[in-house]
C-alpha angles and dihedrals in degrees: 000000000000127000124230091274093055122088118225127253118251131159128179138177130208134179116246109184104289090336122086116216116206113193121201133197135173125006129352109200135125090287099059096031100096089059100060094030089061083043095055097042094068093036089065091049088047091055120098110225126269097019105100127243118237130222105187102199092174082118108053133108115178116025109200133207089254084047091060098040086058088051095055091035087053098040084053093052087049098053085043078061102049092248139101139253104211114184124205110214124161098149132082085234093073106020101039079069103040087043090049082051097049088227089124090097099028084055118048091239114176135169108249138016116279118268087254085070121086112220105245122251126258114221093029129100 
């Protein structure tokens, strides 16, 4: 359950060519994990190797240590694949951790999400 001042989890996939594109909003904890793990996992069998799968994090205010552990379980399952996890960060509520865990340059982290993938609409959804 979230107060006013939280913002909802959401997460969401599109295909992008050969390239999946997974966007997250809100708070990633223990609470809201399965979703996105269920999300990611067939977001990595959609992909087309070696076209990369995208987890866009720009949403996201709180990143959580079973957040993080999806991230590292699903960049695993991408390289198994012959493919990529590239995760999208540009605020201190995802990179201040990630930093803290040394995982920025064990993860392709990059801030903002790669030309193939369209920006999402606003007003739309």
């Amino acid at each position: 359950m979230h107060t006013d001042d939280q913002i909802p989890f959401r997460a969401t996939s599109e295909n992008v060519g050969a390239t999946v594109v997974v966007r997250v909003a809100g708070e990633l904890d223990c609470s809201t994990a399965e979703e996105l793990s269920l999300l990611l996992n067939g977001a990595v069998l959609a992909a087309d190797p070696p076209a990369p799968v995208v987890v866009d994090l720009t949403g996201l205010a709180f990143l959580g240590a079973r957040g993080i552990g999806l991230l590292l379980d699903h960049q695993d399952m991408c390289l198994r694949r012959g493919s990529e996890l590239v995760v999208v960060a540009n605020t201190a509520a995802v990179l201040r951790p990630l930093r803290v865990l040394e995982l920025t340059d064990v993860l392709s982290v990059r801030p903002g999400v790669p030309e193939f993938a369209p920006p999402e609409v606003s007003g739309l959804g």
